[in-house]
N, C-alpha and C positions, 0 to 999 in steps of 0.2 A: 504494500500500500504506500503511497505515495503523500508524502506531507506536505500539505498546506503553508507552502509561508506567507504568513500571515502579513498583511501590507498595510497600515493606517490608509483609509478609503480618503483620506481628507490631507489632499498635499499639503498646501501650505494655510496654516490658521494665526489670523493678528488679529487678538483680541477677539469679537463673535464674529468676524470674514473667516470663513473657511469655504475653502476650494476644495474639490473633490478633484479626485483624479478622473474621475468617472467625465467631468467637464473638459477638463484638459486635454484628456484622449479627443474629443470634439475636436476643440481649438485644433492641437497638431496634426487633427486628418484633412480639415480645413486648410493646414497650411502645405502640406503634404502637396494636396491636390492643388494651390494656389502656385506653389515649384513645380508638379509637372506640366498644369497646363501653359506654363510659359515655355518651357520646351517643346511641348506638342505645335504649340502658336509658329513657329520658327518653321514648321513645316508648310511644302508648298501648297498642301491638297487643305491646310486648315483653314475653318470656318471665320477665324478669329484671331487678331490681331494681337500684336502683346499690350498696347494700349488697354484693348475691353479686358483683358484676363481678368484682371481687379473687380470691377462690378459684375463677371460673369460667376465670380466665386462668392461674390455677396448675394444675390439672385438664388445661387445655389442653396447658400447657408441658411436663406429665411425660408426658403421651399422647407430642407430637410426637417427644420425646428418648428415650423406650424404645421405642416404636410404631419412629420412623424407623431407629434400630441393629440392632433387631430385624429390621423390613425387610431392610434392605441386607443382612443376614450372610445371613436367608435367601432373598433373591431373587437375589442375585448374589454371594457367596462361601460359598454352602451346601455346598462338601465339604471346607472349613476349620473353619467350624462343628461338621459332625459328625466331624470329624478331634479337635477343640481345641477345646469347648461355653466353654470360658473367654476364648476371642479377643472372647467377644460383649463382653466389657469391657474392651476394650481402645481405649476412643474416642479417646484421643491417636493414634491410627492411622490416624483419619479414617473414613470410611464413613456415610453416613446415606442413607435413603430414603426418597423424598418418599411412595412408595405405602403404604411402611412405617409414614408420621410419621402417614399417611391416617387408616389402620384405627386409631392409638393417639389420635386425636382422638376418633373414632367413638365410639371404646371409654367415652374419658373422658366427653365430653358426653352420653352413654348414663348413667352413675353419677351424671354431677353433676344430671342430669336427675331422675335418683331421688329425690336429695337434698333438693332442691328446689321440688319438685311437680307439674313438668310434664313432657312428653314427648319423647322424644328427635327427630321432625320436627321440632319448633316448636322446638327450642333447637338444632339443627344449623343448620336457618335463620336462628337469628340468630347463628349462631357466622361460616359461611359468607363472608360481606364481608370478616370480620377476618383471614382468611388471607392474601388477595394480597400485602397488603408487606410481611410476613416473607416471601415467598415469593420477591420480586422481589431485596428486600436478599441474602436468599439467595446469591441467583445472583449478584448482585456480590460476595459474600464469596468466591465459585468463582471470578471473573473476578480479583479480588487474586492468590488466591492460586493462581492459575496454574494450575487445572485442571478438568476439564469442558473443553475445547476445543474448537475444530467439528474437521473434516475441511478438509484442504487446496483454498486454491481460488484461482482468480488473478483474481480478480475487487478492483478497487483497495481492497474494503473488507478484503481478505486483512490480518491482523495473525499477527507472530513472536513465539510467547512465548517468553525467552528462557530457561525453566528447557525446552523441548520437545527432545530431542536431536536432533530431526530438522531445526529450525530453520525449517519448511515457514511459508510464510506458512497464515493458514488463518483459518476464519471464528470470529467470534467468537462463537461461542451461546450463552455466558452470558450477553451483551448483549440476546440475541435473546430468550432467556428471562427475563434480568428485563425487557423492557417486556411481552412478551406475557403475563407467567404474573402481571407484578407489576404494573406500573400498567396496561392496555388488563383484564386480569380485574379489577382491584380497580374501573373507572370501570363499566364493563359492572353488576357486580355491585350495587355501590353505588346506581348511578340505576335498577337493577330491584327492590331491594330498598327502596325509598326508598318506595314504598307498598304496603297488605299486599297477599301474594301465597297463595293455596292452600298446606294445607300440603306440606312439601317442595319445592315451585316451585323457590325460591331454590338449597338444597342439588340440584337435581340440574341446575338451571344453571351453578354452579360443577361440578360431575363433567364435564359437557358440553366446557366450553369448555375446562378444564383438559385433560380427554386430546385433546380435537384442536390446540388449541398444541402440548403436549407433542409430539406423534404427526408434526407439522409442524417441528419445528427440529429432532428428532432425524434426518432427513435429512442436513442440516449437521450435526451435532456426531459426534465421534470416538467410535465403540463402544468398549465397555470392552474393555483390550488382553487379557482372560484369558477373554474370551467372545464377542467377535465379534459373528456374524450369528444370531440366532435360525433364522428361516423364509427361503426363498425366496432367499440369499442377501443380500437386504439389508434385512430386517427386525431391528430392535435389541430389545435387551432391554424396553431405557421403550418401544418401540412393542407389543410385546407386552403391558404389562402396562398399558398406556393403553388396547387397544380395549376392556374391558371396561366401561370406566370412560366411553366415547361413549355405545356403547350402553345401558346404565343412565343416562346423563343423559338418555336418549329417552325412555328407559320409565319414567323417575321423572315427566320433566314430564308426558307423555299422560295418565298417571295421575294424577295431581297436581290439573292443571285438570281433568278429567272427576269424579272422585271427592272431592276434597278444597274445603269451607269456606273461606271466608278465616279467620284467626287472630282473635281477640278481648282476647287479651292473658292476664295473667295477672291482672288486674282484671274481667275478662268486658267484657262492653260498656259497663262503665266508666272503663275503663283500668284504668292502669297502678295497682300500689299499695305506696304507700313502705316502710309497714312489716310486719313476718313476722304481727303480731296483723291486719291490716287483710286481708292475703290468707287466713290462714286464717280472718278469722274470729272471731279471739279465740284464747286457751287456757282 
């Protein structure tokens, strides 16, 4: 069995300011993603300038943290919500949803897209790579702070968390879920994304492999204690709200490669172009 070291959940505390790690992981996936997609930007076939990177990663961050609260209250504490519509503000509470954080990216790189000039395929493609290690940090911000657990198992990689009351040894699937969701998506991602792809290819690569990891370690991890079993008695909440999310990765790439262009960038067959007068054009 494997030991738990145990990690103060609360990095740094001045007087009653305490930071969690659990936040920090945010901040550094944010930033994470805020360095590659200036890298990405340097590319010919990108949608996006190094200028926009900046507002395209703030765009992103208010998706993820209204998108994901939103999520969670309604996919898994929906008759609190309409009990209490005020609990949605209540994030010192904790509750975020990764399906939730989904649709409030969607949503934003949809608008920034607007903004911008181009389309929301071609700019979820190149958003797409930059999620896995906010994703992965994530899930070690759960693994800090003691919760997301697996389900008990006596297998030697069994670990006690010692806030768990039941003291079960049990798997660790935040573990599981930052490599699989954080670095194995982000290398996958990265080196398919690394030269252009049809549009959507990449975004529904990411959809793909995200809900079958997901759909894969929630086997090990412990259902939510106020919801249990969905279907069949041992279908979970993320496993339901994952198959949709395979199958749309199926039907985005068929689609994708049968109908969709490679990208040209926001330069056309020029590349890439530095400034807002050279893309459009002039004023």
């Amino acid at each position: 069995m494997l030991t738990y070291p145990e990690i103060d959940p609360v990095a740094i505390a001045i007087g009653p300011l305490k930071v969690h790690w659990y936040g920090l992981m945010y901040l550094f996936g944010f930033i994470a993603a805020w360095w590659l997609a200036l890298r990405r930007s340097t590319k010919p076939w990108s949608p996006v300038i190094k200028s926009e990177v900046e507002d395209l990663i703030l765009y992103c961050a208010i998706g993820v943290v209204v998108g994901g609260r939103i999520g969670y209250m309604f996919f898994y504490n929906l008759p609190e919500l309409i009990e209490n519509p005020l609990a949605l503000l209540k994030v010192w509470e904790g509750g975020m949803s990764f399906h939730g954080g989904l649709v409030g990216v969607m949503l934003a790189t949809t608008l920034y897209a607007r903004k911008i000039g181009t389309t929301f395929p071609t700019l979820i493609d190149f958003v797409a790579p930059l999620v896995p290690i906010g994703l992965g940090l994530g899930r070690m911000g759960n693994f800090i702070g003691q919760e997301l657990w697996g389900r008990p198992t006596e297998g030697p990689w069994g670990m006690v968390f010692p806030q768990d009351p039941d003291l079960l040894a049990r798997h660790p699937s935040q573990l599981y879920q930052a490599f699989l969701e954080g670095l194995v998506l982000f290398a996958v991602l990265w080196w398919f994304s690394s030269k252009p792809r049809p549009r959507l290819a990449v975004g529904g690569m990411f959809v793909l492999l995200y809900g079958i990891f997901r759909f894969l370690v929630e086997f090990v991890r412990e259902p939510d204690g106020h919801i249990g079993f969905d279907l069949f008695g041992w279908m979970t909440r993320g496993q339901l709200l994952s198959l949709p999310m395979i199958v749309a990765g199926i039907v985005l790439l068929v689609w994708s490669y049968r109908t969709q262009p490679l990208p040209e960038g926001r330069g056309g067959k020029n590349g890439n172009k530095e400034t807002r007068s050279q893309v459009n054009g002039g004023a």
